[in-house]
C-alpha positions as CSV (number, residue, x, y, z in Angstrom):
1,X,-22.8,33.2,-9.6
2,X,-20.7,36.6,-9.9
3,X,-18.2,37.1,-12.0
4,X,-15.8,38.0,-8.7
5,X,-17.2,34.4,-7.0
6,X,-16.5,32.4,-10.3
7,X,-12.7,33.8,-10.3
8,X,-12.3,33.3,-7.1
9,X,-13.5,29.6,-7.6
10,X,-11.0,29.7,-10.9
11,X,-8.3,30.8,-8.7
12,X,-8.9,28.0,-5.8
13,X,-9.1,25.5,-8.7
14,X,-5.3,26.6,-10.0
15,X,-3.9,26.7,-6.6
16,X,-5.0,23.2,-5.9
17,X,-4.1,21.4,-8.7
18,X,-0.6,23.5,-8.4
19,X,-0.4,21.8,-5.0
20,X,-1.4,18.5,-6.2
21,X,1.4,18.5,-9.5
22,X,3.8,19.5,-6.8
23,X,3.1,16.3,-4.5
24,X,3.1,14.2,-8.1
25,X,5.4,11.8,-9.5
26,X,6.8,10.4,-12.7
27,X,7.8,7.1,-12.0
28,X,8.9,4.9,-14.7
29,X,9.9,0.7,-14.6
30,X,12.0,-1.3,-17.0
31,X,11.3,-0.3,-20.0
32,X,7.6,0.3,-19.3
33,X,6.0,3.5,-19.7
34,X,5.6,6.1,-18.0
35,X,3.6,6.1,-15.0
36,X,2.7,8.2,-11.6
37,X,3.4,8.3,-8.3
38,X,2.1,10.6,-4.9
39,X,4.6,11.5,-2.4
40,X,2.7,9.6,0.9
41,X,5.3,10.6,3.4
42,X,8.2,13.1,4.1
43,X,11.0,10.2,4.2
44,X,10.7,9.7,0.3
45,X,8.0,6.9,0.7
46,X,5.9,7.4,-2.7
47,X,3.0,5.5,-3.6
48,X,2.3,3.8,-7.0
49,X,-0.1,1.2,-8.7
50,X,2.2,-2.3,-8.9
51,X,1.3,-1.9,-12.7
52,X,3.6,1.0,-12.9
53,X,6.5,-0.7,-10.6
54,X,7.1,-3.6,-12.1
55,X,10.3,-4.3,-11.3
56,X,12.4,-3.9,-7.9
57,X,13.8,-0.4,-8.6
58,X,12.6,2.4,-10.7
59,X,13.7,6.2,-12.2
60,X,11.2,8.9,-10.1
61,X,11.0,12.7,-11.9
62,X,9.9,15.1,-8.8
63,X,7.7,18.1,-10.1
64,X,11.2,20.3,-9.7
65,X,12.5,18.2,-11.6
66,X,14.8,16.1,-9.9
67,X,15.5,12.5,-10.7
68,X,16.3,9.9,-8.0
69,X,16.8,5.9,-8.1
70,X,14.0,4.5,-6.0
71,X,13.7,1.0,-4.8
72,X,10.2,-0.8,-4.5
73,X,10.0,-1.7,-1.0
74,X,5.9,-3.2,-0.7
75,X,4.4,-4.6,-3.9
76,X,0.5,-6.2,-3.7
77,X,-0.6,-7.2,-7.6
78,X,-4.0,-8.0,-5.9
79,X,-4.4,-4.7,-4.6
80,X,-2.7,-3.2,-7.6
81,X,-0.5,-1.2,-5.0
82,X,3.4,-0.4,-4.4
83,X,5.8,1.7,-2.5
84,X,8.5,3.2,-3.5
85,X,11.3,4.8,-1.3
86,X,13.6,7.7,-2.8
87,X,16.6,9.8,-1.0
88,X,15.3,12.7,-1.0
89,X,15.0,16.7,0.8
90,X,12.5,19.3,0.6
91,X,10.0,16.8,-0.8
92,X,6.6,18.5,-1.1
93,X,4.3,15.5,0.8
94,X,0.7,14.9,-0.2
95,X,-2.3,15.6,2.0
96,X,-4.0,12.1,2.8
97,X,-7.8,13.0,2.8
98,X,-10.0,10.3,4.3
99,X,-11.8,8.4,1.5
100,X,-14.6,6.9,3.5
101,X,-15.9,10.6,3.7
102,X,-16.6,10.9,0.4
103,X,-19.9,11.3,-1.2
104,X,-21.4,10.7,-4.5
105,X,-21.7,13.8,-6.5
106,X,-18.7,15.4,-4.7
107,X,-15.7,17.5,-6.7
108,X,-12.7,15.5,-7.5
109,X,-9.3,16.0,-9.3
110,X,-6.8,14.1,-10.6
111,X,-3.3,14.9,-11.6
112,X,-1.0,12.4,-13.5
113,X,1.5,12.4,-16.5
114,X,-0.5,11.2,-20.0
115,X,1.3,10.4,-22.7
116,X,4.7,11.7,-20.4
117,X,3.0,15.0,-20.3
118,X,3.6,16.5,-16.8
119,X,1.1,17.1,-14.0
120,X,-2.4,17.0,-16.4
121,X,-5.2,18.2,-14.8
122,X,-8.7,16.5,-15.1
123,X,-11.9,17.1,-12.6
124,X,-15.3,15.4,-12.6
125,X,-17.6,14.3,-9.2
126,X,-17.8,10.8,-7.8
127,X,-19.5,8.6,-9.5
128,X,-19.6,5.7,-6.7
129,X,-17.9,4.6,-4.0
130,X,-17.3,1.5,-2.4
131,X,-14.7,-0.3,0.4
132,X,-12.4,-1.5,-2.3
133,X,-13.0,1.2,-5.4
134,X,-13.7,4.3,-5.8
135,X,-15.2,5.5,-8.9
136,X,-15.5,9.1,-10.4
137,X,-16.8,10.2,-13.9
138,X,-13.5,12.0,-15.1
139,X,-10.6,11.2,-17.9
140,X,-7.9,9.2,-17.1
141,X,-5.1,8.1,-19.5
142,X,-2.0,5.9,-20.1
143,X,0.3,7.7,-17.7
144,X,-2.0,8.6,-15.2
145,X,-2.1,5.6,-13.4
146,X,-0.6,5.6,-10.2
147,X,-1.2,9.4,-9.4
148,X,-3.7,10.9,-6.7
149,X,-7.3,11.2,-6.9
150,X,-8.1,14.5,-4.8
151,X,-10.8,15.7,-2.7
152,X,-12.2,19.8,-3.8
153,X,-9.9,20.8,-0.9
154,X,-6.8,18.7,-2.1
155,X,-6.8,16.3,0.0
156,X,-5.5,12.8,-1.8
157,X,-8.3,10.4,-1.3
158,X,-7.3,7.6,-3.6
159,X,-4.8,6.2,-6.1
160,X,-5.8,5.9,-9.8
161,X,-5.6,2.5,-11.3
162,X,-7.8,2.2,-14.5
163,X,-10.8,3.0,-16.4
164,X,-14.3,0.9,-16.7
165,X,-16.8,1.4,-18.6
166,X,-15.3,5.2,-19.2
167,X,-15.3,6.0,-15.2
168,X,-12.0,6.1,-13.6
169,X,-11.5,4.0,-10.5
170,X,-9.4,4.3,-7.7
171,X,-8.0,2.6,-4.9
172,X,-9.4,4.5,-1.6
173,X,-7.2,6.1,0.8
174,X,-7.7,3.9,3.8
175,X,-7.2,0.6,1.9
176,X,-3.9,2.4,0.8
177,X,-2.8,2.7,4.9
178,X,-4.1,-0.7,5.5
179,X,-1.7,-2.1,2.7
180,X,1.0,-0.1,4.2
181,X,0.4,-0.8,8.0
182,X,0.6,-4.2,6.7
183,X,3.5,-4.1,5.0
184,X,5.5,-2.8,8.1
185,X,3.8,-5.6,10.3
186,X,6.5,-7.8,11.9
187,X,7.4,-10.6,9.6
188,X,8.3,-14.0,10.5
189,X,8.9,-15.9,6.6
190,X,6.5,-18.7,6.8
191,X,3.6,-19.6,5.2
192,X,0.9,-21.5,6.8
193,X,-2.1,-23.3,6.3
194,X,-4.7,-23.5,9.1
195,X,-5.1,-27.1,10.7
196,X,-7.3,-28.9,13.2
197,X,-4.8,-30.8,16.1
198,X,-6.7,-33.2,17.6
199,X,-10.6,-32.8,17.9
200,X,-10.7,-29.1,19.1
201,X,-7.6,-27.5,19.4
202,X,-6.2,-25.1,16.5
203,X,-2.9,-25.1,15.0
204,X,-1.4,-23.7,11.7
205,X,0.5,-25.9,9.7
206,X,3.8,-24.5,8.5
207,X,4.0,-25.6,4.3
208,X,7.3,-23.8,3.8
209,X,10.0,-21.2,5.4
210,X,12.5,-18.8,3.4
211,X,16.0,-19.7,4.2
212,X,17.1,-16.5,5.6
213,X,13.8,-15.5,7.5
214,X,13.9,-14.8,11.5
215,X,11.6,-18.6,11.5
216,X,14.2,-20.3,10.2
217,X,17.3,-19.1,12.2
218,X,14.4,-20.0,15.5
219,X,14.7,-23.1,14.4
220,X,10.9,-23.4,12.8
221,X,10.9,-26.5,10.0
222,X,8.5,-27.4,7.2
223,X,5.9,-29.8,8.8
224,X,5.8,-27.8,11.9
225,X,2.3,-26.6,13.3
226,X,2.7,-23.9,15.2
227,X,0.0,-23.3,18.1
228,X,0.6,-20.3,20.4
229,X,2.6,-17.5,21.4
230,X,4.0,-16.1,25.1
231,X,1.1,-19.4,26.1
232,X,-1.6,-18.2,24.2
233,X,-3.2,-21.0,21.9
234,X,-4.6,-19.9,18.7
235,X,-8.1,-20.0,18.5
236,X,-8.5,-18.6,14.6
237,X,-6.2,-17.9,11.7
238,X,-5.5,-14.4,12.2
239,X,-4.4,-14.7,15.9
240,X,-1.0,-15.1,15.0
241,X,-1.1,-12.4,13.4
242,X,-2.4,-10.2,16.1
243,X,0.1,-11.3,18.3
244,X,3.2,-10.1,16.1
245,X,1.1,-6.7,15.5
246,X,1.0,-6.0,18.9
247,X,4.6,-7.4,19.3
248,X,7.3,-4.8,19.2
249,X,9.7,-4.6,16.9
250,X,13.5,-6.5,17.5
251,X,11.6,-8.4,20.9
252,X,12.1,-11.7,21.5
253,X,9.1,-13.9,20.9
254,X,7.9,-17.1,22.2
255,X,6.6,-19.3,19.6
256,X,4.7,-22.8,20.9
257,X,4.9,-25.4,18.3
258,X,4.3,-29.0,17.5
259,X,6.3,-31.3,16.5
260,X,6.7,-35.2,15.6
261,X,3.6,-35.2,18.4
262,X,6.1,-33.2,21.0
263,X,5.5,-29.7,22.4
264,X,8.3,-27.2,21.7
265,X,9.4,-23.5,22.1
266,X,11.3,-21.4,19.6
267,X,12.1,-17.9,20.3
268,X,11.7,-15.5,17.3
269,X,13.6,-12.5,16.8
270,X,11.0,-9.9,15.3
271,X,12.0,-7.7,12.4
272,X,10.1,-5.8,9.4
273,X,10.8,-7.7,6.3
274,X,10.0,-8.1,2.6
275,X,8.0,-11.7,3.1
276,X,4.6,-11.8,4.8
277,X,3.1,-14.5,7.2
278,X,0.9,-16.2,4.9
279,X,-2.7,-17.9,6.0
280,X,-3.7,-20.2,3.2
């Protein structure tokens, strides 16, 4: 390699990682800590690990920076996931790179704040990857959790969560917008617990109902097994599910439901929430 191509391939390195600080976060919870953060959308939605949010609100330090409040508005421990949403302008947003496109052996970079330093730069290839995990054979320390994992054209393909076995692994891209398409699903506040009526029909059996969700002001009780919606029966546990996905927003929804042996029909206003239908 010339010494021309090498500079050149010096100077692409630098302007990358200067695009990927810039899309970086410090985020700090509590008294934890401090952690990172990537900027995932233009209205001030950042993305973190749920090790780093910990609590319900947190302090975020832009690259510039700028300090806002921000409130945690999904949190999934299981996925080690949050989102946080700031009030914010001129917010430089991360390029979401698609992580099922990745390739063993392929440039990576990761930018995060050790030890409170600011936007440290580490690189390395991937090492594996897998639906769930990605893993890459590059330095990651306390601080860097939570910050972006970048393709060699910056592209932010996952979220760094830990280290194992000295290989840093993060959580992919894509499972990142399925938490969040999730999280935005309409919600109805119930959780439920799949159940055979009769000898063939479905039903999921409703175990318990927050006291200011959209089921309970339809009128939907503890005990209830709920069966169908606009008169289609539930065949599997994730039909309900599908029906509320496909549902808009706000519309009025009619929910077919058993109870005490009688058929009845509550109507469900739809809304976004904090508490997820739960199939157990």
């Amino acid at each position: 390699m010339t010494t021309t191509k090498i500079t050149h391939f010096s100077d692409e390195l630098a302007h990358l990682a200067a695009k990927l600080r810039h899309s970086t976060v410090k985020v700090q919870s509590n008294s934890q800590g401090v952690g990172s953060g990537v900027i995932w959308q233009a209205d001030g939605l950042i993305i973190t690990n749920a090790h780093v949010a910990t609590s319900n609100r947190a302090t975020v330090e832009l690259a510039d920076g700028r300090v806002f409040d921000a409130v945690r508005t999904h949190f999934d421990p299981q996925q080690d996931l949050a989102a946080l949403k700031i009030t914010a302008t001129d917010l430089q947003v991360a390029t979401i790179g698609d992580s099922d496109a990745l390739r063993v052996g392929e440039l990576v970079l990761a930018v995060g704040n050790p030890f409170a330093d600011s936007g440290a730069l580490t690189a390395g290839m991937i090492h594996t990857r897998h639906q769930q995990a990605v893993m890459a054979d590059i330095r990651l320390y306390p601080g860097n959790s939570g910050g972006p994992l970048a393709d060699c054209l910056g592209r932010v393909v996952g979220i760094n969560t830990m280290v194992v076995h000295g290989l840093a692994v993060a959580i992919p891209s894509v499972a990142v917008n399925r938490f969040l398409l999730a999280a935005n699903r309409p919600r109805l506040g119930v959780t439920l617990q799949p159940v055979l009526v009769g000898k063939r029909n479905f039903g999921l059996l409703v175990l318990s109902v927050l006291g200011d969700s959209v089921a309970a002001k339809a009128g939907v009780q503890i005990g209830d097994v709920l069966i169908g919606v606009a008169g289609q029966l539930f065949t599997q546990k994730d039909d309900l599910g599908k029906y509320l996905h496909q549902s808009q927003d706000s519309e009025s929804l009619p929910l077919q439901l058993l109870r005490g042996g009688e058929q009845f029909v509550v109507y469900v206003q739809l809304q976004t929430g904090k508490t997820a239908v739960e199939a157990t």
